[in-house]
N, C-alpha and C positions, 0 to 999 in steps of 0.2 A: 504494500500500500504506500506507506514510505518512499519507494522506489517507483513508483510513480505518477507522485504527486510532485517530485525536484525537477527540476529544470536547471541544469547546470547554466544554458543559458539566459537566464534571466532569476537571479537571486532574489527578484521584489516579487515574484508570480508566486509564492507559496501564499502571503501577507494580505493577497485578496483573494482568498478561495476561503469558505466556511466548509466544512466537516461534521458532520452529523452522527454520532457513533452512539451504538444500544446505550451504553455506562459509561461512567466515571472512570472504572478500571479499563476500559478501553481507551477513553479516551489519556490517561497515563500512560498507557502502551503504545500510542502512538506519538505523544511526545516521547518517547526514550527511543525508540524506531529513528525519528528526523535527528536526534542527538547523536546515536551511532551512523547513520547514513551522513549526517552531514559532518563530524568535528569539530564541531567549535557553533558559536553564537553564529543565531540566522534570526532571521524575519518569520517566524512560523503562523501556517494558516491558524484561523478561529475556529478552536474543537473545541464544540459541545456535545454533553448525552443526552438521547434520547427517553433514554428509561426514566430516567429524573430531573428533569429540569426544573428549573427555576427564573421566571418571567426577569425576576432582578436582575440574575445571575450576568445578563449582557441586554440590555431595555432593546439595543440596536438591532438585535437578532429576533428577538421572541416578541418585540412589539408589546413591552407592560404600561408604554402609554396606553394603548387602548385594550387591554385585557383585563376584564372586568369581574374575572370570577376572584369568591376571596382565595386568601390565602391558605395555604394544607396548614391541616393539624400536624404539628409535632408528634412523631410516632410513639414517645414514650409517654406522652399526654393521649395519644390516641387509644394505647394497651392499659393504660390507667383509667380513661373513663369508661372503656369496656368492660372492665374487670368491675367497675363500680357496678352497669348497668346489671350486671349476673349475678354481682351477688345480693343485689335487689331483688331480683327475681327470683333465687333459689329461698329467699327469707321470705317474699311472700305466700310461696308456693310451698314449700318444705319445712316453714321458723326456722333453718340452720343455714349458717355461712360458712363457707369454707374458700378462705385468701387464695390459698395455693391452685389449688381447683378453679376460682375466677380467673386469674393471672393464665391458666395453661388456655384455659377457652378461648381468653379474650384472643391469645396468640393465633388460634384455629380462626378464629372470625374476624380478624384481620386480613388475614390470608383469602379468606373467601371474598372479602371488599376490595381485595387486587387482584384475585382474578374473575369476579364478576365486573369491573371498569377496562377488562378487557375486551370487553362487547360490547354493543352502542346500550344498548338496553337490558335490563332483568327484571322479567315480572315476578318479583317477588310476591304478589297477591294468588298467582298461581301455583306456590308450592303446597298447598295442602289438598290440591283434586288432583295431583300425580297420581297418585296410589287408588287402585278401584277396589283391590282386596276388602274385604273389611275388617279381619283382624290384622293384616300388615297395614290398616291405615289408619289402625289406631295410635300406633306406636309413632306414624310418619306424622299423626295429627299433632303430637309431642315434641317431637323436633321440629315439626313446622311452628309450634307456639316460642319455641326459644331461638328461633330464625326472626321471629318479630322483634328480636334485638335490634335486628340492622335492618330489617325491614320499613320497620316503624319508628322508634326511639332514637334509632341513630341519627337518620337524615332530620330530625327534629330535634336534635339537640347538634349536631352541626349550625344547619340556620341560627338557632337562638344564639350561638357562639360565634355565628358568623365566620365561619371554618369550610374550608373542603376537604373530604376527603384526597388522602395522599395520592394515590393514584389517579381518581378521577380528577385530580386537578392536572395531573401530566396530561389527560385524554382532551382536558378543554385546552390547554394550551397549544396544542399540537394541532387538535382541528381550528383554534383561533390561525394560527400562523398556516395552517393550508388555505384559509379562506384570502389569509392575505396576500399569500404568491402567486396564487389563482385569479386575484385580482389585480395585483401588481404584481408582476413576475419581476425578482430581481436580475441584475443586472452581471454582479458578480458570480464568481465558480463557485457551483453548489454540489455537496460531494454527500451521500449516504451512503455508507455503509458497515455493512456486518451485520446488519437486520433484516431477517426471512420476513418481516411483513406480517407477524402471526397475530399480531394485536391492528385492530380496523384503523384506531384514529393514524396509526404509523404508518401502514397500510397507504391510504388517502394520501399522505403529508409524501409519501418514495412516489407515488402514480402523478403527482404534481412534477416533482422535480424532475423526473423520468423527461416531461413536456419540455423543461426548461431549453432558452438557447444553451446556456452553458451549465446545462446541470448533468451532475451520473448518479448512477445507483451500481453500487458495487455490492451484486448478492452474494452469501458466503456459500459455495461450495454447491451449486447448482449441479446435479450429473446429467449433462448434456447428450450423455453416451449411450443412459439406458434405454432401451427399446421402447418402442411406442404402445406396446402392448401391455408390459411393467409398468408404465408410468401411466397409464388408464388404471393401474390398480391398486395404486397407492394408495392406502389409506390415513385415517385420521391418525394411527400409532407410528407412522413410515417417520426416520427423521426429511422425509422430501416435501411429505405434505405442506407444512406451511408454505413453503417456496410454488409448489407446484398450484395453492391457490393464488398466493401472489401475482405469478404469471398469468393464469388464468384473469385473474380481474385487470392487470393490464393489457391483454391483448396481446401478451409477445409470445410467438414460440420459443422454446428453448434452442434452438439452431442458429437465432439473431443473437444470442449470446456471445460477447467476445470475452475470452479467455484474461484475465488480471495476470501479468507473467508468466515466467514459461515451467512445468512442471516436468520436474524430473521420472528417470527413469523407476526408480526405486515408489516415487509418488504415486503414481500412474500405476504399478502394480498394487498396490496398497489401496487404492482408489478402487477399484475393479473385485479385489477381494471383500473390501466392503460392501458393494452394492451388490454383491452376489449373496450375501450371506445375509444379507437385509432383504434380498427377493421376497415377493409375494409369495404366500404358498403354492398359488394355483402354476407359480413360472419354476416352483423347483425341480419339474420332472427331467429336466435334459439339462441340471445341471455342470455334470460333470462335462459337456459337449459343448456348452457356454467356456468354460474354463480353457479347454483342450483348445478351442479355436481364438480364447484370446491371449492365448502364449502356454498355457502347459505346468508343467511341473517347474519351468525355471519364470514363471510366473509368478505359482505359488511360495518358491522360496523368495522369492525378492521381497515377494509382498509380506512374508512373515520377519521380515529380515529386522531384528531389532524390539521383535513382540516377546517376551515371557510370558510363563503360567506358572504362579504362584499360589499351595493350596496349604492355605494353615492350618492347623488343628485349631487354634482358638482366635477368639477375638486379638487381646494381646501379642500374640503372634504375630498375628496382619498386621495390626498397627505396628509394631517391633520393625518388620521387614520393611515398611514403607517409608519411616521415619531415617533406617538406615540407608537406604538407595536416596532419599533428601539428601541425608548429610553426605553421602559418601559425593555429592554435586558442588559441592563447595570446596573440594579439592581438585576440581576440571575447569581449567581455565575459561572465562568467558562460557561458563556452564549454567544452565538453566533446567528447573524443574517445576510439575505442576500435580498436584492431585490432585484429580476430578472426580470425587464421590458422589451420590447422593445420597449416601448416610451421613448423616449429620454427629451419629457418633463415632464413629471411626474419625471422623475429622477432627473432632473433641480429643481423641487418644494418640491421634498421630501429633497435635500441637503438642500434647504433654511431653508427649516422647522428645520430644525435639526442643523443648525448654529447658529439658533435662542437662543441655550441652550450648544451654545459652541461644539458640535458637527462636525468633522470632516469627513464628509463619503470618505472611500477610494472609488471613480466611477472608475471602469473601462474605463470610455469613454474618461477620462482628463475633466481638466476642460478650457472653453475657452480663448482664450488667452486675449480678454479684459475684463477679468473678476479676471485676474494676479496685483498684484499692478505695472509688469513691462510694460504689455500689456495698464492697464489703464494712467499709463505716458504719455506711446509712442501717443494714441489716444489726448489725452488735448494737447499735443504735435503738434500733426498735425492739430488740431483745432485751435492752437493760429499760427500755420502759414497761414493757410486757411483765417482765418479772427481776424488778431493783435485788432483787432476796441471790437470785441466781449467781453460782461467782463464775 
């Protein structure tokens, strides 16, 4: 990407091109990308994220003169009046509160307020005639009444606070500024990417720029290659699907695709082993004859060339092993590593492991709050008011 967006001939063409990247942690990685590519101080374009913006963040970009939704709530103001709302609810319904138990939900129902703002709309009034059973829709009539958390109570104590939700307020800002390119197209180099387009309002805002004179959309890892017959059968679980509606709502086939740099040999088998092994069911019967024809056993080894299979007997193990291949990376010059889980507690046991030796992992996820020297305060904090007597 870095390589090219430089112009060796003209050192001022990076300084008017805007970049639009999923996150924050992207968009750091492409500042440190232009830093190694270029050595030394330069003119670097305008990289903002997508996933979280903030109208402030640059007014010249995001247009917070005329963006009128309020401001998000604070996340940890947002898991705290959740947590309040619950345990309102389980006291009037049950007389018993339980902290620890609000605090887990409210996390769950947060989550479901980011990815329900990842669709234009949620009729929330319809979740209790889902279910026709009538003893499974008693139980659904249950969770559909503590679904009136944020059905009901939340968007109504937003308003009265004068708050938007965190996410939904990323969705108005992003259709605010589609509406405004759409209607002024700017003039400067406008760059997306790294974003499959799976969320609508982002969707909208990459189909504008696409239009643009001097706009791109750079999709990440589109397969250009698979057959026409496989890619009619991707479904919703495929890692293609989101890209393949993407395309779909733009109008482009995948063939108008130009290639971002040249991909290696080794890539390109690696590539091919993936999307054979992510096949549809119904395209797995002539596998092996897919493989044979796109290079064979010295296919196969290329494409595994650098893959291990690690099987531990326990949890600590795996984290053990993982932690170890970390550190042992910090002794490889100009070496780089990454675990991508989505367990969240392996992630938890692999940082431990690696603080053990001073090690600081950047997690994407954060780390918890009583787990902060400010967080661990606050807790002995509310512990010696809870119980003074306790030593």
């Amino acid at each position: 990407m870095a390589d090219a967006l430089y112009r060796a001939d003209d050192p001022f063409a990076l300084s008017d091109a805007l970049v639009l990247l999923p996150n924050r942690r992207a968009a750091r990685g492409l500042v440190d990308a232009f830093a190694k590519r270029l050595g030394g101080a330069a003119l670097l374009p305008t990289i903002r994220p997508l996933g979280d913006p903030y109208a402030d963040d640059d007014p010249d970009v995001w247009g917070a003169e005329t963006f009128d939704t309020p401001p998000q709530i604070p996340k940890m103001r947002r898991r705290m009046e959740l947590a309040a709302l619950i345990r309102q609810r389980d006291k009037a319904q049950n007389g018993v509160e339980d902290p620890a138990r609000a605090l887990a939900l409210a996390d769950e129902l947060a989550k479901l307020l980011d990815s329900a703002a990842t669709v234009e709309r949620v009729a929330w009034e319809k979740l209790r005639t889902l279910v026709e059973d009538i003893d499974l829709a008693r139980h659904w009539e249950a969770s559909a009444r503590f679904l009136d958390i944020i059905a009901t109570y939340w968007p109504q104590y937003l308003k009265e606070e004068g708050f938007s939700d965190f996410a939904a307020y990323g969705a108005d800002l992003r259709k605010a500024l589609t509406a405004r390119w759409r209607a002024n197209p700017p003039t400067r180099p406008i760059v997306i990417a790294g974003s499959t387009g799976s969320i609508a309002t982002t969707r909208d805002l990459m189909r504008v720029v696409a239009g643009l004179p001097r706009g791109v959309v750079v999709l990440p890892g589109v397969d250009v290659d698979m057959d026409d017959k496989s890619w009619a059968m991707v479904g919703d679980q495929h890692p293609q699907h989101a890209l393949k509606e993407t395309l779909a709502a733009f109008g482009v086939d995948r063939g108008a695709i130009a290639p971002l740099g040249d991909e290696t040999a080794h890539g390109h088998a690696r590539r091919v082993l993936m999307r054979e092994a992510l096949a549809p069911a119904e395209q797995t019967a002539d596998w092996l004859q897919r493989l044979v024809l796109a290079g064979g056993q010295a296919l196969v080894r290329d494409g595994v060339q650098g893959l291990r299979l690690l099987e531990a007997a326990t949890e600590d193990e795996e984290a053990s092993a993982i932690a170890l291949m970390l550190r042992e990376v910090l002794e490889t010059p100009d070496g780089t590593a990454a675990l991508a889980t989505p367990d969240a507690a392996l992630a938890l046991r692999v940082e431990a492991k690696l603080a053990r030796w001073g090690i600081v992992a950047a997690a994407s996820h954060g780390r918890p709050l009583m787990e902060t020297e400010a967080g661990a305060l606050v807790a002995l904090l509310c512990e010696l008011a809870r119980d003074p007597a306790e030593p």
